[in-house]
N, C-alpha and C positions, 0 to 999 in steps of 0.2 A: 687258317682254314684246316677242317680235319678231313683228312682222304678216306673216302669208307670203298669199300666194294659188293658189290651185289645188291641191286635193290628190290630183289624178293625179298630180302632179309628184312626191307622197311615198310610194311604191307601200309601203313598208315600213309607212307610221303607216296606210295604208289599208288593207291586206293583217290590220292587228294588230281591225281591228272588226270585219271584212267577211270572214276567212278562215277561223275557228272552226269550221265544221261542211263542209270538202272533204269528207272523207270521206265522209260520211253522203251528201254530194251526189252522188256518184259511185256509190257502192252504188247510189241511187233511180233517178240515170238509166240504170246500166247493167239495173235491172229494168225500167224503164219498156221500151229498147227488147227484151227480151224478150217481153214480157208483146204489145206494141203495134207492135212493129218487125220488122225485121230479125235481131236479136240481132247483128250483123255489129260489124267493127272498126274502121272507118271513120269518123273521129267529126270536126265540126265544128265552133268555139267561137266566133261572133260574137259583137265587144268581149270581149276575154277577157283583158284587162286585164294584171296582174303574174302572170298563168298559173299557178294556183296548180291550177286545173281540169287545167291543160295536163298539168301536170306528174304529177299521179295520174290520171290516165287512159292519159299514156304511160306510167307504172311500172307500168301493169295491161298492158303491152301490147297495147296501142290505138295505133292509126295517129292520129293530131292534126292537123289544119290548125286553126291559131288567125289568127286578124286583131284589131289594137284600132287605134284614132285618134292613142292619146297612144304618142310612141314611147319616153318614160321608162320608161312602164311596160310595152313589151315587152323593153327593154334589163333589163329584171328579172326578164322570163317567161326571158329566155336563159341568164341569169347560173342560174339555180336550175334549168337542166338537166343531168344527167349526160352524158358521151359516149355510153352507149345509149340514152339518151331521145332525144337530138337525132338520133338515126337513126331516130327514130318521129314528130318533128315538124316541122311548117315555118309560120315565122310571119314573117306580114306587117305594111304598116301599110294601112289601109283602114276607110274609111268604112263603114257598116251598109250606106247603101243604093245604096253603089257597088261592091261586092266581087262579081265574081261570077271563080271560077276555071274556064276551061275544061278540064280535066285533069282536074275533078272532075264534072264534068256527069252526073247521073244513078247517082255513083256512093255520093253519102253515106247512109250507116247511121243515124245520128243524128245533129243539130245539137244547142246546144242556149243560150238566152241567157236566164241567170235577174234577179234580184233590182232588177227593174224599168229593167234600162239600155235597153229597148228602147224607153222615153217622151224618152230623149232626142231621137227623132225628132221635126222641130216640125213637118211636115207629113201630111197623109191621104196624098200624093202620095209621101215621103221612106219612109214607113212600107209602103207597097202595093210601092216599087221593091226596098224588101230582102226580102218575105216573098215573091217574085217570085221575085227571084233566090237565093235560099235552097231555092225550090220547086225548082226546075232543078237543084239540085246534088245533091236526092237520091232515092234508087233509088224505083222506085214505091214498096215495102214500107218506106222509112226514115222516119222521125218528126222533126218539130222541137220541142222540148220548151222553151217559150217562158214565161216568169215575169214576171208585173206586176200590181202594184196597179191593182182597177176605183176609178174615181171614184167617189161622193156627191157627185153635184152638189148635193143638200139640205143639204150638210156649211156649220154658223154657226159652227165655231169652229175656226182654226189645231190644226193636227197637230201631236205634236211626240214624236219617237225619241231615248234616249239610251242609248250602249253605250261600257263601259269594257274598256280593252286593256292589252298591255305589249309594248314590243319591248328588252327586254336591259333597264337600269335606267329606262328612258324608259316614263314613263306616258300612256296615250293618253285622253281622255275625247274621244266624239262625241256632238254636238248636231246634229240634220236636226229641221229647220223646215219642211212645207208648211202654205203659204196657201191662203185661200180660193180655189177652183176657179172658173175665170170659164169659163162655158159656153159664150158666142156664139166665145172668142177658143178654146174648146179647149187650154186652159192653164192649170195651177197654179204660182205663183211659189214656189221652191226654196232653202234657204240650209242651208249644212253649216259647221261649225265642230268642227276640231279642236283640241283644247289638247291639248301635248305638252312633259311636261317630263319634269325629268331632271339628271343632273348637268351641271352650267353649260348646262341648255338650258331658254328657255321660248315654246314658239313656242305662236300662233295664226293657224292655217290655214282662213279663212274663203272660201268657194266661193260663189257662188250663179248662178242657170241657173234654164229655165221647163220641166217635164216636161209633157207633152201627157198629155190627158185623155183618157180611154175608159169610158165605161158600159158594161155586160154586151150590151147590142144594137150599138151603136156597134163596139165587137172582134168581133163574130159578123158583121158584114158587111163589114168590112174583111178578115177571114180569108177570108170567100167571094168577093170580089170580087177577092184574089190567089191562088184556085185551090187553097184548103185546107179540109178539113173536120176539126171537132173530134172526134176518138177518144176522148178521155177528159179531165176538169179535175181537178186536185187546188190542194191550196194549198201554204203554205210551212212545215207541218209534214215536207210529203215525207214521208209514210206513205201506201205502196203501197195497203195494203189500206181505206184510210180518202177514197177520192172523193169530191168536190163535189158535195151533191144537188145536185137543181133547187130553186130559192129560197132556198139557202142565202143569207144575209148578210154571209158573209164576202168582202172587197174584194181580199183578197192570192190570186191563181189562178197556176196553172200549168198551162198549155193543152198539152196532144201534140196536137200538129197534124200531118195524110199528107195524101198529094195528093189532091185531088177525083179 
């Protein structure tokens, strides 16, 4: 067995756990911002990793600005464009909470950054500078359609996700580990393990990182304190019609966030 690390580096074995449901993802935002936006074409992807969002959203004909960190995995958002896509997108490399485009100022329809990448900010301060500058880029009427796991900080016992894939004869199994939520430091310690094998291949791609914590009050005054109010929560069914009461208990949200 070969030990790899980082599996940004492998946007295809990530893409094969983590890309299953574009579609449906795009249907739900391009309803959200009907329903909560602008309905407009102008769409925004912070971290948007191997563009897979990019990519169906410009085959709808949608305008794209995408930004990610890791530049493997934009060199993979590019490669999986057609020549009329890439007339609909432009991507960069950029930090969450250092991107701001002037070109776009006041001009985005909807943003939108799901399946918890937004905890990889490790600060209150990293976190306030992107929803900040995310606020500035869109139109009063546009939405940020923002996705993350709330803490339990009451939570006694390790988390643990597994989801199996295939890319061509290469089988994908993922394992995501969070640990106990340490309160005072506002951090959960994180580990991901991919096994990939395959013909003459046996790799394990193990990651690990601290995702920052947020309880339900904790994300409601961080949104207020960078100039956003909540329009509507949903979770990670993405069903329109199916909203977050108030008291639900469920941890996994998707917040539509407009400007205050």
């Amino acid at each position: 067995m070969e030990k790899r690390t980082d599996w940004y580096e492998h946007p295809e074995y990530y893409e094969a756990i983590f890309g299953t449901d574009t579609v449906r993802e795009v249907d739900f935002l391009q309803a959200l911002s009907k329903r909560h936006g602008s309905g407009g074409k102008q769409w925004l992807e912070p971290a948007c990793g191997a563009g897979r969002l990019v990519a169906e959203a410009s085959k709808r004909g949608l305008q794209v600005e995408g930004y990610d960190i890791s530049e493997a995995m934009l060199a993979h958002a590019r490669r999986r464009l057609t020549p009329a896509q890439r007339r609909r997108v432009r991507l960069s490399q950029s930090r969450m909470e250092a991107f701001f485009e002037p070109s776009l100022e006041g001009r985005v329809d909807l943003a939108h950054c799901l399946v918890s990448t937004f905890r990889y900010l490790d600060s209150e301060a990293a976190a306030r500078e992107h929803l900040i500058g995310t606020r500035r880029l869109l139109k009063p009427d546009g939405i940020y359609v923002l996705g993350f796991h709330l803490t339990d900080y009451a939570r006694t016992t390790p988390e643990h996700e597994r989801w199996v894939g295939h890319v061509g004869k290469d089988k994908v199994v993922c394992n995501t580990h969070e640990g106990l939520p340490e309160r005072r430091a506002r951090r959960s310690p994180m580990r991901n393990r991919l096994r990939v094998t395959g013909p003459g291949k046996d790799w394990l791609i193990e990651t690990t990182w601290f995702f920052r914590t947020y309880s339900g009050p904790q994300a409601s005054k961080l949104f207020r304190d960078a100039g956003l109010r909540v329009a509507a929560t949903y979770d990670f069914d993405y069903d329109l019609e199916s909203p977050v009461l108030r008291g639900s208990r469920r941890l996994d949200r998707v917040f539509v966030l407009q400007p205050a």
